[in-house]
VEXDREN-2710 file (C-alpha; in Angstrom, 1 decimal):
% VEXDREN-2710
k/r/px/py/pz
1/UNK/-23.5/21.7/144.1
2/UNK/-24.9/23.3/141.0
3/UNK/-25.4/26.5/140.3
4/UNK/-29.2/28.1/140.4
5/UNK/-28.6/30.8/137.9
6/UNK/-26.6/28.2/135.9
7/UNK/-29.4/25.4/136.0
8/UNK/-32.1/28.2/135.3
9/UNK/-29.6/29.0/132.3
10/UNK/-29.4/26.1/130.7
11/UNK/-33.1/25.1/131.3
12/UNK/-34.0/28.4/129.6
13/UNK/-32.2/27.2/126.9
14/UNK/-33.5/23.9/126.7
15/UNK/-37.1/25.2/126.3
16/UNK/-36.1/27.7/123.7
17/UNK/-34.4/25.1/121.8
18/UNK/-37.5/23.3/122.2
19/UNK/-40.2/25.9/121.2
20/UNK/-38.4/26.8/118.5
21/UNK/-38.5/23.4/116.6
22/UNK/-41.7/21.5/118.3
23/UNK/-44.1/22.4/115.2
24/UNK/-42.0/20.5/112.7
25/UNK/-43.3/18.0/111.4
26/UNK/-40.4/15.7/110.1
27/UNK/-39.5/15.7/113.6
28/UNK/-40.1/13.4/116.8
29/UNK/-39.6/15.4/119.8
30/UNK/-38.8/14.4/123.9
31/UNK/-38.5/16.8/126.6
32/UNK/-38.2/15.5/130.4
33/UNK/-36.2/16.5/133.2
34/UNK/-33.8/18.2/131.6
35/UNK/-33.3/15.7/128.8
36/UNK/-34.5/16.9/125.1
37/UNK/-33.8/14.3/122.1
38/UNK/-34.4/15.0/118.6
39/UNK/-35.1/12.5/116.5
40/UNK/-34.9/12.5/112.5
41/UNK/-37.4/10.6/110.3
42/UNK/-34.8/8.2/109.8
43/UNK/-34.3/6.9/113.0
44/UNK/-30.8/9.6/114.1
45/UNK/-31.0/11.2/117.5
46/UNK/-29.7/14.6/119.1
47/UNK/-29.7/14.3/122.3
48/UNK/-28.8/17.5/124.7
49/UNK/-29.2/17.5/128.3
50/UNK/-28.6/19.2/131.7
51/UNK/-25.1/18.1/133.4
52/UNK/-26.1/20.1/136.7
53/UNK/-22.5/18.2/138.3
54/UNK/-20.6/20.1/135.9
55/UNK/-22.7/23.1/135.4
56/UNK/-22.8/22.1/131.3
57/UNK/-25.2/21.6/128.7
58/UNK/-24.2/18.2/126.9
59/UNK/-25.2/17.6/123.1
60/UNK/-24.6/13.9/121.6
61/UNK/-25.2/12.7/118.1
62/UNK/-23.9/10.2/115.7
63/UNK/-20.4/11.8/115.3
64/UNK/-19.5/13.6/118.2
65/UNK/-20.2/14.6/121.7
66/UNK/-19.9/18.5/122.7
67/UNK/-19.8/20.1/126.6
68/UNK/-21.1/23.3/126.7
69/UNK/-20.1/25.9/129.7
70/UNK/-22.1/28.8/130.0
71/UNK/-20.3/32.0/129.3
72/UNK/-21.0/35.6/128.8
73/UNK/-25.0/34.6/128.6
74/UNK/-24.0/32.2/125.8
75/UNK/-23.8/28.3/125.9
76/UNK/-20.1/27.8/124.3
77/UNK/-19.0/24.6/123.4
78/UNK/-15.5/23.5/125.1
79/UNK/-13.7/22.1/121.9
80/UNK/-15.1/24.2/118.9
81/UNK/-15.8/27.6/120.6
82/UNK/-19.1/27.4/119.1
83/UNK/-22.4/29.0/120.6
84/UNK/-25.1/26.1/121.2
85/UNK/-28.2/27.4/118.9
86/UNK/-25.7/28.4/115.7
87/UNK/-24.6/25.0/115.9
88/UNK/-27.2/22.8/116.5
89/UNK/-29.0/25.3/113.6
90/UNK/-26.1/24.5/111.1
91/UNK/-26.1/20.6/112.2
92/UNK/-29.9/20.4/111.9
93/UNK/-30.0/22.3/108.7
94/UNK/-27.1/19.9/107.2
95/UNK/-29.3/16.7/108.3
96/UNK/-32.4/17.9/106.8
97/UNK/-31.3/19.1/103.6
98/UNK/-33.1/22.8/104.3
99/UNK/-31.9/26.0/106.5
100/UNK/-32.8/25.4/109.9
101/UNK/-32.2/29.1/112.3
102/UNK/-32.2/28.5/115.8
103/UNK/-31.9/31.6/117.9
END
């Protein structure tokens, strides 16, 4: 059974993640039920949902697949160490050619 605190977590961050990039404009934006994709004028999707079985944030796109477990307040991916809003910042900034800050 998942965890409340842990589902509020990573719904929290979700929304953040979401509130923070809904106004732009080169962007096509989801959110449902946990599920928020991303998608680029041309066509690539982020995808990063709620894995409330494993108490993770998951975050798909082209090249990879990242789990993140919640840690210390902080969403931290399981094979870079990584904290989920610096890298989905430095993966959106790479993609759209321009600095992109997520906090």
């Amino acid at each position: 059974m998942a965890d409340k605190k842990i589902l509020l977590a990573i719904d929290e961050t979700l929304e953040s993640i979401l509130d923070q990039i809904e106004e732009n404009e080169d962007l096509d934006i989801e959110f449902s039920d946990g599920k928020l994709v991303i998608e680029f004028e041309d066509g690539i999707k982020y995808i990063i949902n709620r894995q409330s079985a494993a108490d993770q944030i998951w975050f798909a796109e082209p090249n990879g697949g990242w789990h993140f477990d919640y840690k210390d307040s902080e969403w931290i991916c399981t094979k870079t160490n990584r904290e989920i809003k610096a890298f989905l910042s430095e993966l959106m900034s790479i993609k759209m050619g321009e600095k992109v800050e997520i906090k």
